[in-house]
VEXTILUM-840886 format. One line per field, with one value per atom (N, C-alpha, C, O): residue in three letters; x, y, z negated; residue number from 1. Coordinates in nm, 2 decimals. Layout:
REM VEXTILUM-840886
res c(ALA / ...)
X c(X / ...)
Y c(Y / ...)
Z c(Z / ...)
n c(NUM / ...)
END
This chain:
REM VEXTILUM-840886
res c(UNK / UNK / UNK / UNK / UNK / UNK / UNK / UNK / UNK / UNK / UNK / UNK / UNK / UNK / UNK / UNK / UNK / UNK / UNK / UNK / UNK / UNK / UNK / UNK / UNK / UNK / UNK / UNK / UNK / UNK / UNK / UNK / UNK / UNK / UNK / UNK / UNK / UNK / UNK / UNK / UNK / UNK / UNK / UNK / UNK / UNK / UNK / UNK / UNK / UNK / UNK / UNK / UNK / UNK / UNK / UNK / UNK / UNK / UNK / UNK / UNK / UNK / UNK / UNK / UNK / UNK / UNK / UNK / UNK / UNK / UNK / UNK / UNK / UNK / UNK / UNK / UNK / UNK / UNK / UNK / UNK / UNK / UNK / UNK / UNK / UNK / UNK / UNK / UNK / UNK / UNK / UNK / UNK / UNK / UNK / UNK / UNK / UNK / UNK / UNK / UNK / UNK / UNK / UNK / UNK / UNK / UNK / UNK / UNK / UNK / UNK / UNK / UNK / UNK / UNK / UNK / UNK / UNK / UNK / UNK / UNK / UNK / UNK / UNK / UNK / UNK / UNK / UNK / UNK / UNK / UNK / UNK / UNK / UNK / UNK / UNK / UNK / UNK / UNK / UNK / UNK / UNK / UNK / UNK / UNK / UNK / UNK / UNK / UNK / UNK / UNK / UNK / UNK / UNK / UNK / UNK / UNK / UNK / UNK / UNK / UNK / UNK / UNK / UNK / UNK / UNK / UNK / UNK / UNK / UNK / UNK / UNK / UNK / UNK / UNK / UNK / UNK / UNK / UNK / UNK / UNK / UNK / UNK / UNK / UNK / UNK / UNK / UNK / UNK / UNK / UNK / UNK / UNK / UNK / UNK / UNK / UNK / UNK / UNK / UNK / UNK / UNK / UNK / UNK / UNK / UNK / UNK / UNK / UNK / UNK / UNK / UNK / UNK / UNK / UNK / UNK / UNK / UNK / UNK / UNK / UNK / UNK / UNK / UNK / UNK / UNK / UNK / UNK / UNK / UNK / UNK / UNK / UNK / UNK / UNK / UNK / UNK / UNK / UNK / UNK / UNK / UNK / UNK / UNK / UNK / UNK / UNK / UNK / UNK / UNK / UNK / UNK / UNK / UNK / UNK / UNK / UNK / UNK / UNK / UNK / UNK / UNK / UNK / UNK / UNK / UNK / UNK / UNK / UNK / UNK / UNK / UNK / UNK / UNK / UNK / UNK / UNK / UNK / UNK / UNK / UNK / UNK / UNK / UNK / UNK / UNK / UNK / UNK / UNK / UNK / UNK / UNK / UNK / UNK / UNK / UNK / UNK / UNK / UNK / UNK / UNK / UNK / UNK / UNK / UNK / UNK / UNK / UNK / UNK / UNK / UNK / UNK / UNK / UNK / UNK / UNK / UNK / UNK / UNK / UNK / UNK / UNK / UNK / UNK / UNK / UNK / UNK / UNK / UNK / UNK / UNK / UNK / UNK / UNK / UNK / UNK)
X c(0.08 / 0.00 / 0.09 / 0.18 / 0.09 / 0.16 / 0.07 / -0.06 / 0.17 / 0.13 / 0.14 / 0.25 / 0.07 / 0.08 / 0.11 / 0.06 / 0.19 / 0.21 / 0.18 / 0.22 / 0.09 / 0.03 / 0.21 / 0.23 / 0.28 / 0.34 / 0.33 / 0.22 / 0.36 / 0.32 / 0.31 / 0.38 / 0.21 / 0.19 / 0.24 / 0.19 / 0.38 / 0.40 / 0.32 / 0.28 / 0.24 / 0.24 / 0.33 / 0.45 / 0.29 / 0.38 / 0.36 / 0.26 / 0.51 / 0.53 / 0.50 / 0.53 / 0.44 / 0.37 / 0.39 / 0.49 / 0.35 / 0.38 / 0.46 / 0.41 / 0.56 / 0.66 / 0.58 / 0.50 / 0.62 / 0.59 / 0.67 / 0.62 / 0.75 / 0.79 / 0.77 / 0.74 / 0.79 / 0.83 / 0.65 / 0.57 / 0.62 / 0.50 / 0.53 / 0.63 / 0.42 / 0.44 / 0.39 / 0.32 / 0.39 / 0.27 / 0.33 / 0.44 / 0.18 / 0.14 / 0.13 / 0.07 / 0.17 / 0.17 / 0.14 / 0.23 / 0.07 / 0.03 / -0.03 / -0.14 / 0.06 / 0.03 / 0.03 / 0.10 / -0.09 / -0.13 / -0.09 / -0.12 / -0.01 / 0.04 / 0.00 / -0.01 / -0.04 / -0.08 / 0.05 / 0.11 / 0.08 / 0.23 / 0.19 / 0.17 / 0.16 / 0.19 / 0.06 / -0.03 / 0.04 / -0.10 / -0.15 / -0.27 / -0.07 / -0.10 / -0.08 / -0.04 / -0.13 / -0.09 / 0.02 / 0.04 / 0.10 / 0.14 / 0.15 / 0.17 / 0.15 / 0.08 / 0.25 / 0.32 / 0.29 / 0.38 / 0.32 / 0.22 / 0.37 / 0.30 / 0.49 / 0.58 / 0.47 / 0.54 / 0.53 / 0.43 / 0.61 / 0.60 / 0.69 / 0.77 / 0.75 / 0.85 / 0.79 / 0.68 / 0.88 / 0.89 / 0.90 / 0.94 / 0.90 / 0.98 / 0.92 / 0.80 / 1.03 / 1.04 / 1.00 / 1.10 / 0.90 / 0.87 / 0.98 / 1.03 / 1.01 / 1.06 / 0.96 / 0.84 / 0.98 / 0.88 / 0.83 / 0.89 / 0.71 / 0.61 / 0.56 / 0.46 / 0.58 / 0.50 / 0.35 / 0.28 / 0.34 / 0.11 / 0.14 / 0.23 / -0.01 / 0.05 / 0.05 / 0.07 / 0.02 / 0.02 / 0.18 / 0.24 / 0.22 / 0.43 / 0.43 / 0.47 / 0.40 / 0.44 / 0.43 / 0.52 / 0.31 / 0.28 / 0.36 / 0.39 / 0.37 / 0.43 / 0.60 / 0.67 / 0.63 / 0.77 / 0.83 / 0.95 / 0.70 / 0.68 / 0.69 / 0.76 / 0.58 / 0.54 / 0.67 / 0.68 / 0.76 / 0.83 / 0.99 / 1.08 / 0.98 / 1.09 / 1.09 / 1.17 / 0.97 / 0.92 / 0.96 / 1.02 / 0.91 / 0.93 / 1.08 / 1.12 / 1.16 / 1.31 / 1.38 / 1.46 / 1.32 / 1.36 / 1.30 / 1.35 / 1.18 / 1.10 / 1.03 / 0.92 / 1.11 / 1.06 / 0.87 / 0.78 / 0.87 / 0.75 / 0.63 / 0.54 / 0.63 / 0.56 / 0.50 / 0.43 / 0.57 / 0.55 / 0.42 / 0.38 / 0.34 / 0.18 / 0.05 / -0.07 / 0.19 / 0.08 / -0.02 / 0.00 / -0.16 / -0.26 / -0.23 / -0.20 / -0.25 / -0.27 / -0.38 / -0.47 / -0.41 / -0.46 / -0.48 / -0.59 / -0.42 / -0.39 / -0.30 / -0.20 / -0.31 / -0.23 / -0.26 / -0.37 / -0.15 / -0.20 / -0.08 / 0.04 / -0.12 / 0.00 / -0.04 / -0.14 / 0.03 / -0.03 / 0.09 / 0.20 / 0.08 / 0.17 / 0.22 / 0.15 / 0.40 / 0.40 / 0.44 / 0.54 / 0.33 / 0.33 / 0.19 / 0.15 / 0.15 / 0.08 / 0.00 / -0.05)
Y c(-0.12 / 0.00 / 0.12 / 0.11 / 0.27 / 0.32 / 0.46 / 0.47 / 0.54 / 0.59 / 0.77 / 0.79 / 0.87 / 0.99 / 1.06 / 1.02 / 1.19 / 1.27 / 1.41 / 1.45 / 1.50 / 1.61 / 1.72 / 1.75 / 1.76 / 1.87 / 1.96 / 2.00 / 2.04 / 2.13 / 2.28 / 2.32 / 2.36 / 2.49 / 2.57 / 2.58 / 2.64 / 2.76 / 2.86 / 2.89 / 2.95 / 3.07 / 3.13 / 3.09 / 3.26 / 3.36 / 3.49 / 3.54 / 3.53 / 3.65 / 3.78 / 3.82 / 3.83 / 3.96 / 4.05 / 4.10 / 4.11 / 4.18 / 4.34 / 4.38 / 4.39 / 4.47 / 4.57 / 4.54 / 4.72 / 4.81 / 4.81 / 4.84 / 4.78 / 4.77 / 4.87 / 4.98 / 4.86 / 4.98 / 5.00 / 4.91 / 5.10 / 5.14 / 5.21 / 5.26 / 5.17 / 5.20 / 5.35 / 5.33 / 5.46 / 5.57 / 5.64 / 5.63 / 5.69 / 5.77 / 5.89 / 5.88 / 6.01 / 6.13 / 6.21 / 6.19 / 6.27 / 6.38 / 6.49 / 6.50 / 6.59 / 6.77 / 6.79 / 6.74 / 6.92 / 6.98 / 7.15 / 7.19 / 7.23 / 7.42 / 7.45 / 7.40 / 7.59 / 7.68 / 7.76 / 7.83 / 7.73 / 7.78 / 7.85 / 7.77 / 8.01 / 8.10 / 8.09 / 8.11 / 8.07 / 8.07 / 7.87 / 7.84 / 7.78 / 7.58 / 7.61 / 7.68 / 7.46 / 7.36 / 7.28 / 7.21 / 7.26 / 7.14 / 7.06 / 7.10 / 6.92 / 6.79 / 6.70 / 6.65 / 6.71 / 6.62 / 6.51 / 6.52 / 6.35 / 6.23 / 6.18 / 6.18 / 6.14 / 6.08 / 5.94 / 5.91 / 5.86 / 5.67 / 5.65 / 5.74 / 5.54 / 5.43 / 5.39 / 5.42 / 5.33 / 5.31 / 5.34 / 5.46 / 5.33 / 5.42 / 5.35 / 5.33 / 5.32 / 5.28 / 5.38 / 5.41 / 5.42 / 5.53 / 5.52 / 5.41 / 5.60 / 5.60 / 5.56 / 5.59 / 5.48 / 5.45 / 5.57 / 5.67 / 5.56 / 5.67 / 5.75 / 5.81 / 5.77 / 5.85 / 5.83 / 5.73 / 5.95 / 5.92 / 5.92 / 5.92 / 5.90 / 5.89 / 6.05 / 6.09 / 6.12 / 6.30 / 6.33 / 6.42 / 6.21 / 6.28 / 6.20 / 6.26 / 6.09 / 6.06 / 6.13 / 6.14 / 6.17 / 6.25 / 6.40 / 6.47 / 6.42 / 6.58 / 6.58 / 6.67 / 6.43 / 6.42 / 6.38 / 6.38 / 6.34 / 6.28 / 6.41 / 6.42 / 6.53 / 6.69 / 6.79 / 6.87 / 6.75 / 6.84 / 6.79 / 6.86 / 6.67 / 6.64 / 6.72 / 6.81 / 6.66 / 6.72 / 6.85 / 6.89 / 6.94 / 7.08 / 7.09 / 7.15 / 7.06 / 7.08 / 7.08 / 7.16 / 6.95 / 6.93 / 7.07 / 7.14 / 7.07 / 7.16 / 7.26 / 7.25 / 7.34 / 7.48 / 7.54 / 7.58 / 7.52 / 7.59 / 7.49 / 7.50 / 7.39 / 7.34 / 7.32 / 7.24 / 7.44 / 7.48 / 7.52 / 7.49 / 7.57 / 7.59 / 7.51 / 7.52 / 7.41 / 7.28 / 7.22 / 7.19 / 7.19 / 7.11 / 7.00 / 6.97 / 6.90 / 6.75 / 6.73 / 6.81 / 6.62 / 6.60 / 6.45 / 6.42 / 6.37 / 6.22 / 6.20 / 6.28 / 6.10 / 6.07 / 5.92 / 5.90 / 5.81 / 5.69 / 5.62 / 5.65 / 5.55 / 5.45 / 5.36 / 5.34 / 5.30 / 5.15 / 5.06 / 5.11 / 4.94 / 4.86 / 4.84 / 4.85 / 4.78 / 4.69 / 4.56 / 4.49 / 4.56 / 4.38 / 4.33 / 4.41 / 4.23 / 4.12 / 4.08 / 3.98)
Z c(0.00 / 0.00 / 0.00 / -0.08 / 0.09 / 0.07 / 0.01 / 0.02 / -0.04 / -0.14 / -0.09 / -0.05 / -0.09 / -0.04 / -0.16 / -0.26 / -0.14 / -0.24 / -0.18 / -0.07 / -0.29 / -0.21 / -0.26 / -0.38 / -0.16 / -0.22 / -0.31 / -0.27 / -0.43 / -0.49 / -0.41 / -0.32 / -0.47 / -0.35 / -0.50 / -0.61 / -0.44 / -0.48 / -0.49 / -0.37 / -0.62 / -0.61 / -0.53 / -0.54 / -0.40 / -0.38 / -0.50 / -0.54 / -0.54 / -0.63 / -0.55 / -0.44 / -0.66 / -0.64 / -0.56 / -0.60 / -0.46 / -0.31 / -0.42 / -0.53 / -0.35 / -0.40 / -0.33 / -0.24 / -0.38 / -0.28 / -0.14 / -0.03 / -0.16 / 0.00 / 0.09 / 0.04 / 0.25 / 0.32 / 0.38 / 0.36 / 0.43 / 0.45 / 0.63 / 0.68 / 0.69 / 0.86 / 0.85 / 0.75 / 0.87 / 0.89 / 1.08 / 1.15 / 1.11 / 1.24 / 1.19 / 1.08 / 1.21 / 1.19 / 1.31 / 1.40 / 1.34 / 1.49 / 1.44 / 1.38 / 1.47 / 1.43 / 1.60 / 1.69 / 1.58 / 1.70 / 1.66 / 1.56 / 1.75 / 1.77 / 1.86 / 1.97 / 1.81 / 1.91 / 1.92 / 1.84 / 2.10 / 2.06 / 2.23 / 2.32 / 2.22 / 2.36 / 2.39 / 2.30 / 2.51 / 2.58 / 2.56 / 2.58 / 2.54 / 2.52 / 2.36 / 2.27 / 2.40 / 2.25 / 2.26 / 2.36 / 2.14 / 2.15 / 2.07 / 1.95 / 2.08 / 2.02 / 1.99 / 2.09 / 1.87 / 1.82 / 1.79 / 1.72 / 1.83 / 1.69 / 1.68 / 1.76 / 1.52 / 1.49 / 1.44 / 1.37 / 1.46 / 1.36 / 1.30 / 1.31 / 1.21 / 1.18 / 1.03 / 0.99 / 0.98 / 0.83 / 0.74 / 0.77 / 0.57 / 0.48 / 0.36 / 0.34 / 0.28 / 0.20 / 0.06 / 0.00 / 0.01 / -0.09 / -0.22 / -0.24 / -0.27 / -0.44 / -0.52 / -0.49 / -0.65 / -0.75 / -0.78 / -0.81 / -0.79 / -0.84 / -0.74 / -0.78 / -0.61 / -0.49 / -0.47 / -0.48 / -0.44 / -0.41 / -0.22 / -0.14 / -0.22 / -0.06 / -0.01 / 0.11 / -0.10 / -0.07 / -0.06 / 0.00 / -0.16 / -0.14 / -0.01 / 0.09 / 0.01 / 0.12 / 0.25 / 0.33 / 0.24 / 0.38 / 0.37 / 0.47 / 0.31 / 0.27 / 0.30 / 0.34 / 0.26 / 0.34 / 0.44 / 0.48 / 0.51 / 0.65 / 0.74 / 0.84 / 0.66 / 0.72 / 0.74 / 0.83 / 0.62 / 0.57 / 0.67 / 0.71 / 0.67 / 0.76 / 0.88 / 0.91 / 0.98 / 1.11 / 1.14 / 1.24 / 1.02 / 1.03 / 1.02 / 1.11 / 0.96 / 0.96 / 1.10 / 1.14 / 1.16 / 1.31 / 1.41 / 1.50 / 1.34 / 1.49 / 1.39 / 1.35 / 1.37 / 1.32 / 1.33 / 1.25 / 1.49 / 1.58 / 1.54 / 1.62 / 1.41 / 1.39 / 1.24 / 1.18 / 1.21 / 1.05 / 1.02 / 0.91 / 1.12 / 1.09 / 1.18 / 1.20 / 1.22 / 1.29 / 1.21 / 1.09 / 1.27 / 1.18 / 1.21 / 1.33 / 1.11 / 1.11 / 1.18 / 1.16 / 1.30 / 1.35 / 1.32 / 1.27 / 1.33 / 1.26 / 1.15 / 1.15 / 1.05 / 0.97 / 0.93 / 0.88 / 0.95 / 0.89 / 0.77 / 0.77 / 0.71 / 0.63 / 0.59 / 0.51 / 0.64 / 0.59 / 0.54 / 0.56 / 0.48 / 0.37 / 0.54 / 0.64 / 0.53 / 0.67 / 0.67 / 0.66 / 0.68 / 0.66 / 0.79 / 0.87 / 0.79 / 0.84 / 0.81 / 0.87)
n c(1 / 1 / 1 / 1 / 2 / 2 / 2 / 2 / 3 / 3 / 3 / 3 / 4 / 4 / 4 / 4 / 5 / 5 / 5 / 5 / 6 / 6 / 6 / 6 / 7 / 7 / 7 / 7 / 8 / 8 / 8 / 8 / 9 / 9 / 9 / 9 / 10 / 10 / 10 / 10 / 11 / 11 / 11 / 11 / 12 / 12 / 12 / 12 / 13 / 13 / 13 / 13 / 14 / 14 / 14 / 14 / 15 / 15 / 15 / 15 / 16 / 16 / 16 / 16 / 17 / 17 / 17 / 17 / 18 / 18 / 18 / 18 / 19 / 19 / 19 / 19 / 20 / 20 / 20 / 20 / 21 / 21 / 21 / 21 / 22 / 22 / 22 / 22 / 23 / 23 / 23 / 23 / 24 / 24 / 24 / 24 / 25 / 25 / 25 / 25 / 26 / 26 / 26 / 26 / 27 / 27 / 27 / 27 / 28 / 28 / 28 / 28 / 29 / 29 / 29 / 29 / 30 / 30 / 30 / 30 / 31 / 31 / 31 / 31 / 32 / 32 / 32 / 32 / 33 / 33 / 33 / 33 / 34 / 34 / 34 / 34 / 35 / 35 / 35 / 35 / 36 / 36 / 36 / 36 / 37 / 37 / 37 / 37 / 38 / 38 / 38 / 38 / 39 / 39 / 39 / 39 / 40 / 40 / 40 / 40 / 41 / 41 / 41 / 41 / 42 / 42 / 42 / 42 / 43 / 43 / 43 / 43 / 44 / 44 / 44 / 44 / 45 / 45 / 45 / 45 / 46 / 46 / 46 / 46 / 47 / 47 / 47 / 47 / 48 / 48 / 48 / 48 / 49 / 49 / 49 / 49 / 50 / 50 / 50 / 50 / 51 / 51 / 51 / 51 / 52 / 52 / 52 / 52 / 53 / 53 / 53 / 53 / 54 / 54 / 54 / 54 / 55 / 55 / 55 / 55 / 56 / 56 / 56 / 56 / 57 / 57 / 57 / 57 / 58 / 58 / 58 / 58 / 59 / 59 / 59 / 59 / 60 / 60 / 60 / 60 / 61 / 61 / 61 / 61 / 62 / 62 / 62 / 62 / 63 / 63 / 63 / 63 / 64 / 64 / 64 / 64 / 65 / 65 / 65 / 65 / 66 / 66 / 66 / 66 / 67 / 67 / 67 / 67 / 68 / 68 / 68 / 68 / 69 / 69 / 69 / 69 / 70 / 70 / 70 / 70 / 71 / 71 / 71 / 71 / 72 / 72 / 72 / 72 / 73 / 73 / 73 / 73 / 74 / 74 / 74 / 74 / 75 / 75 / 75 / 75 / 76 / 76 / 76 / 76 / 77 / 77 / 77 / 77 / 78 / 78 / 78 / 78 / 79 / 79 / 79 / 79 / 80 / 80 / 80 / 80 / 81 / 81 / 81 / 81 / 82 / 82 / 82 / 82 / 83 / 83 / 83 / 83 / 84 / 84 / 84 / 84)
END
């Protein structure tokens, strides 16, 4: 008779904060047009961030690069965990 053994199922350990995806898109009135920035990638937050620091450092980067978009409105903004 042969005999089956059910493997044991590991718990997986508790999901970390980990890196977060966000979409960022600010829209300027720059002259007689607009212009439409979007940004993406990853980032990993510091312990304790709301997602308001997040976005604000997402905002605040942007503007360092591109000045002419210091009084752009948010148009889109997403973040999500990046994961699966």
């Amino acid at each position: 008779m042969s005999q089956t053994t059910a493997a044991a199922v590991q718990p997986q350990a508790p999901a970390t904060p980990g890196a977060y995806h966000y979409i960022l898109t600010l829209q300027a009135s720059l002259g007689s047009g607009f212009q439409v920035f979007t940004t993406e990638g990853t980032h990993t937050p510091a312990v304790g961030w709301t997602r308001a620091d997040f976005y604000k450092a997402i905002r605040d980067g942007i503007v360092r690069q591109h000045p002419e978009l210091a009084r752009a409105n948010t148009i889109f903004f997403d973040l999500q965990p990046n994961r699966l």
